[in-house]
C-alpha positions, 0 to 999 in steps of 0.5 A: 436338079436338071439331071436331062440338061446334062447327061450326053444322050437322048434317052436313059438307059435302065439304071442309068437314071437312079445313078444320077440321082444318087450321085446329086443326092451324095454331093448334096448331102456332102457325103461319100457314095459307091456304085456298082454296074456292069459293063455297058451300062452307061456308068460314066455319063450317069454319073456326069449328069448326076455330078455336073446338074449339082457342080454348075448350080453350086460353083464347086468343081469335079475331080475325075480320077481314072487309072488308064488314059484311054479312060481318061479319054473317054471322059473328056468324048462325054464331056465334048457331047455333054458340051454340045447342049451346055457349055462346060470346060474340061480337061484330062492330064496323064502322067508328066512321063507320058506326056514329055516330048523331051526326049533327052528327059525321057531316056535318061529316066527310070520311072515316073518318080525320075522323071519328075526329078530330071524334068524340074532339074531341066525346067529350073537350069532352062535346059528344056527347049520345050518348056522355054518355048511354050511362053515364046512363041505364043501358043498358050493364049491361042491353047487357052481360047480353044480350052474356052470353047471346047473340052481338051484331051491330054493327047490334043496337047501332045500332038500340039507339043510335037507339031510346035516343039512347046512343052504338052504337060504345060499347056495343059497346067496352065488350064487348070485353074480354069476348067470346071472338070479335071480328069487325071490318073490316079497318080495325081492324088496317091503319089505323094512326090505330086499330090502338093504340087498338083492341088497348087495347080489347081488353083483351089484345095480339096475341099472345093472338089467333087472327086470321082473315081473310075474302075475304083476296085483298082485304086488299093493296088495302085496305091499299094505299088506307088507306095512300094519300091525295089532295089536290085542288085544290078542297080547297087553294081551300076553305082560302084562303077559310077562312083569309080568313074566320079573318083568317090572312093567312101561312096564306093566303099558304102556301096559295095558293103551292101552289096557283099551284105545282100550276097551273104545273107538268105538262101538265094531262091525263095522270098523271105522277109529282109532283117532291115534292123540287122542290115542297119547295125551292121551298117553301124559297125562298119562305118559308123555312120547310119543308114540314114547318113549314109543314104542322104550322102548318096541322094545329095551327091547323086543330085550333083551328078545330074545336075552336071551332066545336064548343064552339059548335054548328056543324059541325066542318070545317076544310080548313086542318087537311085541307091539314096532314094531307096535307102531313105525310104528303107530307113523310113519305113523299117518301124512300120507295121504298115510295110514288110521289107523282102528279100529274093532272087538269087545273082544279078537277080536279087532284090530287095524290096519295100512292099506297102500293106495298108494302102490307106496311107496314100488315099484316105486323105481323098476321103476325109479332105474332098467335098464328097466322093463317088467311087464306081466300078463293075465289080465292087464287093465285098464292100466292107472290104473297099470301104476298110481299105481305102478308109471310106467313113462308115455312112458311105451309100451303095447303088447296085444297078443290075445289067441293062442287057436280057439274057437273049442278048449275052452268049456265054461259051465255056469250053472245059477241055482248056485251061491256063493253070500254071502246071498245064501251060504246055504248048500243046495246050496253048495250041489247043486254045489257040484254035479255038479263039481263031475259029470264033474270030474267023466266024465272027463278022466284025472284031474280035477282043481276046483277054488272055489271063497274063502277059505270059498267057498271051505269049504262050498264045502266040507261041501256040500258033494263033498268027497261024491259024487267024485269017484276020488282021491281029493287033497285040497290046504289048507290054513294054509299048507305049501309051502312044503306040497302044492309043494308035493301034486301037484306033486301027483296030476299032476302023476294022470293025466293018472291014472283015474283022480283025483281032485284039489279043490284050490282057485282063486287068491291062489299060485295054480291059475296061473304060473302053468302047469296042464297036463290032466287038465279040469278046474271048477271055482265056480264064485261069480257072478250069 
């Protein structure tokens, strides 16, 4: 065991230690281990140190998953230290979607799934410049020399995509099978559309991977919304016209049934679990075909559609091939106990939605399948609850290491005349608070981090006047903005540490809450509670 040989730092913090120790310990005995740590504790380069010191000496490789890139990140920033005192090869891969550079791909795509879809589309019918080019022009043998030496970012191979118009996500699967240490979103090992085709990249099955899992208390809701879908009564409307304009009267005819079916039924306001058996019978009755004939006609004709539009320059969309996906899925899971189909909204807002219940279904497969399993998070417990909901087996071991900081060190303010429960979210309210958070930022030296309980909190902020009132810089980590534009901006934001200061106003639980490091930072959270 040469845990020092690999842990990044000159020394161990508190807890920092035992960690390593535990994780070698779990490989060894193949078996499954959760940690639970704090913030600042070092969690990440323990279990590194712990994971690579067993990994090296055995000829197996380690599996990172992480569910924000600015984790994923900071792995690969472990990884390049560890790589100072030991040659070690790694790499982090983000979603196909966030690191296309395409943008014909990108615009005309829905969501991660119909992205995966229009970009095999392109690749296959040679309609993706950047893919082509990636073998033209040489690049892969200069990428994989420099993978040899030095760790790889996903957002290194997608500067190198821009620059030289090759394809990112390529570069970065053509090293797969090489790199001893994988860092990837979540993504990769609980979506089902793929989990094949990514342990086919990576040269060797589960089986021969040490899987780790960052901020693990968010695997089961991520696994839940992969596993969900919703299908909106816009959606089904944007059909009907497609299917008009491609003179597909049965089509058409299928499409607005269901249409006029979702209006007739529920009370148009409040949620209420959708009768799919009803739905389907009435389907029957109509047509005489079933739901699940009728859905495939859709995906089938929906794939034509796509493909056309493709091969002749335009954007690749089709709603007709989006109403078939939802429907197949609808079909699939009417008789599952492990799902609810809902109904809500009222107009153009109605939607009817597959929720998943049981998250098993997309991750206990990581667990029974992976050489071992190292699951870690600051907030962990109840733990029977996890383990029952991921379906980690009964002889998991659990290391609680306690907060490395005194507390002289941690200040703790709670102001009890604020509060952001939903019936007193007033302006004036909002105003109250937004003073409060621009007096600590204006007397804090250095940065200020503020976490507002929801999007819609963080509005009601700005709404209240928070630019008004701060007399420094402030950086929003906005919904809708993209990974790249969020990467930007808290690089900005970390470089004002010691120029005077500035403020980031992000959410709780959002890609900006954990896995990261904020030099000079003072943190502010409004609370839902009192």
């Amino acid at each position: 065991m040469e845990i020092e040989k690999y842990f990044p730092y000159s020394s161990f913090r508190k807890g920092q230690k035992e960690i390593a120790i535990a994780v070698y310990q779990t490989i060894e005995e193949k078996g499954h281990l959760i940690i639970e740590g704090p913030s600042g504790l070092g969690k990440t380069a323990a279990v590194l140190a712990g994971a690579l010191s067993h990994v090296i000496e055995n000829n197996v490789r380690l599996l990172f998953l992480a569910r924000t890139h600015r984790e994923l990140e900071r792995i690969i920033d472990e990884l390049r230290l560890i790589s100072t005192k030991v040659p070690v090869s790694g790499v982090s891969l983000r979603g196909k979607l966030e690191m296309c550079v395409n943008l014909q791909v990108i615009e005309s795509s829905f969501d991660h799934r119909s992205h995966i879809e229009l970009c095999n589309l392109a690749v296959k019918s040679s309609k993706c410049e950047y893919y082509n080019h990636t073998y033209e022009k040489g690049v892969v043998d200069d990428f994989v020399r420099r993978a040899a030496e030095f760790p790889v970012k996903a957002s290194d191979a997608y500067e190198m995509g821009r620059f030289q118009n090759v394809c990112p996500y390529e570069l970065i699967r053509i090293l797969l099978p090489s790199s001893k240490i994988v860092a990837v979103s979540y993504m990769y090992l609980v979506n089902p559309i793929v989990i094949k085709n990514f342990i086919k990249n990576l040269g060797q099955d589960l089986s021969n991977f040490v899987v780790i899992i960052d901020e693990a208390h968010n695997l089961p809701d991520f696994a839940s919304s992969v596993l969900s879908d919703v299908l909106s009564i816009r959606s089904l409307r944007e059909a009907v016209n497609e299917a008009e304009r491609y003179n597909q009267r049965e089509l058409k005819e299928y499409i607005r049934f269901i249409i006029n079916f979702l209006e007739s039924i529920g009370n148009k306001n409040d949620e209420e679990l959708f009768n799919t058996r009803l739905f389907m019978d009435e389907v029957y009755a109509e047509f005489g075909l079933s739901l699940n004939a009728i859905a495939d006609q859709c995906r089938m004709y929906g794939e034509e559609i796509k493909y056309q539009l493709l091969i002749s320059g335009k954007h690749p969309r089709s709603y007709i091939h989006r109403v078939g996906e939802f429907l197949l899925r609808l079909y699939d899971t009417v008789d599952q106990k492990s799902y609810i189909h809902i109904l809500s909204g009222k107009a153009e807002k109605r939607t009817v939605e597959i929720v998943a219940l049981d998250p098993r279904e997309a991750v206990e497969h990581i667990f029974k399948e992976a050489l071992a399993t190292i699951s870690m998070s600051g907030t962990m417990k109840p733990l029977e609850a996890y383990t029952s909901i991921v379906g980690i087996p009964e002889s998991v071991k659990f290391v609680e290491v306690p907060s490395p900081f005194s507390e002289e060190q941690v200040l703790t303010i709670i102001i009890k005349d604020v509060t952001t429960k939903y019936e007193l979210r007033e302006t004036e309210m909002y105003e109250r608070m937004a003073r409060l958070i621009a007096q600590i930022a204006i007397n804090t030296p250095g940065n200020t981090g503020v976490f507002a309980a929801s999007y819609e909190v963080q509005r009601g902020l700005l709404d209240g006047g928070l630019r008004n009132f701060l007399s420094k810089p402030l950086f929003i980590e906005l919904q809708e903005m993209s990974s790249k534009d969020n990467d930007r901006m808290i690089q900005e934001f970390k470089t004002m540490g010691d120029k005077g200061g500035a403020m980031l106003l992000s959410v709780q639980g959002g890609r900006n809450s954990e896995g990261e490091d904020y030099p000079c930072l003072l943190y502010t959270s409004p609370s839902p509670r009192d």
